[in-house]
C-alpha positions, 0 to 999 in steps of 0.5 A, a space after each residue: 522494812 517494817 516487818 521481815 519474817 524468814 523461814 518461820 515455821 509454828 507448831 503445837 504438841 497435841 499429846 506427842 504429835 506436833 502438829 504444824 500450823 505455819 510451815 517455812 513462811 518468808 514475807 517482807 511488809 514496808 512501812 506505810 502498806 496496807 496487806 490483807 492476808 486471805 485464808 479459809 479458817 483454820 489455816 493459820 491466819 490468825 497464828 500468824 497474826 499472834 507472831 507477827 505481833 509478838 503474841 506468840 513465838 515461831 518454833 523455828 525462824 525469825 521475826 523482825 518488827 521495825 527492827 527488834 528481832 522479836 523471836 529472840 526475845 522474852 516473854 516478858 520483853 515481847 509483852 513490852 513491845 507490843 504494848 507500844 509498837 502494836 495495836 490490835 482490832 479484834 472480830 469481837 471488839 474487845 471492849 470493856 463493857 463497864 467503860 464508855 468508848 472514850 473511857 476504852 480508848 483512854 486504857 489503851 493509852 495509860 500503858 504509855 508514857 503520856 500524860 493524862 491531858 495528852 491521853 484525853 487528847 488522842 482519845 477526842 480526836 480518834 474517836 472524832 476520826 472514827 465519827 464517834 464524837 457524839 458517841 463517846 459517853 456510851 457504853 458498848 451495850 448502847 452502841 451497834 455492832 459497826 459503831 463498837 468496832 469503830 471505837 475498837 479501831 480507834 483503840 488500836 489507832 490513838 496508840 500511834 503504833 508501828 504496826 496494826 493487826 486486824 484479825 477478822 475485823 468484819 467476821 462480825 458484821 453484816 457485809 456493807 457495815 463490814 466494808 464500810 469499817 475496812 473502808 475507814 480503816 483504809 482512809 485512816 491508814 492512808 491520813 497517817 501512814 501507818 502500817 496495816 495488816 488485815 486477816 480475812 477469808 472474804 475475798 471483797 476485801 482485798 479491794 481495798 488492799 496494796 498487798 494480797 497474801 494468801 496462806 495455803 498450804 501451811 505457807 504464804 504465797 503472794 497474789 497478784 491482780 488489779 481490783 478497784 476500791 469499791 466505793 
């Protein structure tokens, strides 16, 4: 099991009330799945996103990613495990405007251990996997909304994490461009098997999904239904 969460719960002090976000959630995530968790803004999407990738820390429960119980860890030692265990795709991309997307994909790679013909490698072939191939000279200001999240989920991927988190991937994007990014996450998850966890409140998404998760109520509860990947 790739991601356990038991009995977590997060809160914030607003003065000396606290306020709860997530309250009692228990979730299990294998390896190799795609999950879109659905939830309207503000409901605590994004915060859980923040735990399940060692961001933040549950105020009380516990948290166990590919085996490392993150909850009990320090700031310090939760900062060094996302650095190589999670990529993150972010709704603003998060590019760095002075570096071309090679060059952007390339900084996530120099916090590993890799050498830097290896990290010029996975740079190439992530960003031929997203189609950018001829694109990997420009800036973020000479490229599209979609092709900019494209070098985002290239980022996140050439790190070959355990776990991606992609928070509102599409929230930027015009709804076709915003399913053909989701549809490309999905295919390059698939081709590598690795694990997926997509936060949205557009309920197109979950087409594309193995697991649907939904948070109301301050908690996770699992939907069920059979929808077909639209094409």
């Amino acid at each position: 099991m790739l991601v356990r969460m038991e009995a977590v719960s997060k809160h914030y002090l607003a003065g000396d009330l606290a306020v709860d976000v997530l309250r009692d959630v228990n979730l299990e995530i294998p390896r190799g799945e795609f999950v879109v968790v659905l939830g309207v803004s503000g409901s605590g999407k994004t915060t859980l996103l923040n735990l399940m990738g060692a961001l933040d820390a549950p105020s009380s429960g516990s948290i166990w990613i590919d085996g490392v119980d993150v909850s009990a860890a320090s700031e310090r030692a939760r900062t060094e495990f996302r650095r190589e265990n999670v990529g993150f795709i972010f709704q603003f991309y998060n590019l760095l405007p002075t570096l071309s997307a090679r060059e952007n994909v390339e900084a996530a790679l120099e916090i590993l251990p890799l050498s830097r013909a290896e990290i010029a490698a996975r740079a190439r072939r992530y960003l031929e996997g997203v189609g950018l191939q001829d694109k990997s000279d420009k800036f973020p200001s000479q490229l599209s909304g979609g092709e900019q999240q494209r070098v985002g989920i290239a980022r996140a991927l050439a790190k070959e994490p355990a776990l991606v988190l992609a928070d509102e991937p599409t929230g930027n994007l015009d709804e076709d461009t915003g399913l053909r990014i989701v549809g490309l996450i999905r295919k390059l998850q698939r081709e590598r098997r690795s694990t997926v966890v997509l936060v949205t409140h557009n309920p197109r998404l979950t087409a594309f999904a193995d697991r649907i998760l939904s948070i109301e109520h301050r908690t996770c509860a699992e939907v069920t239904r059979a929808v077909a990947e639209p094409e």
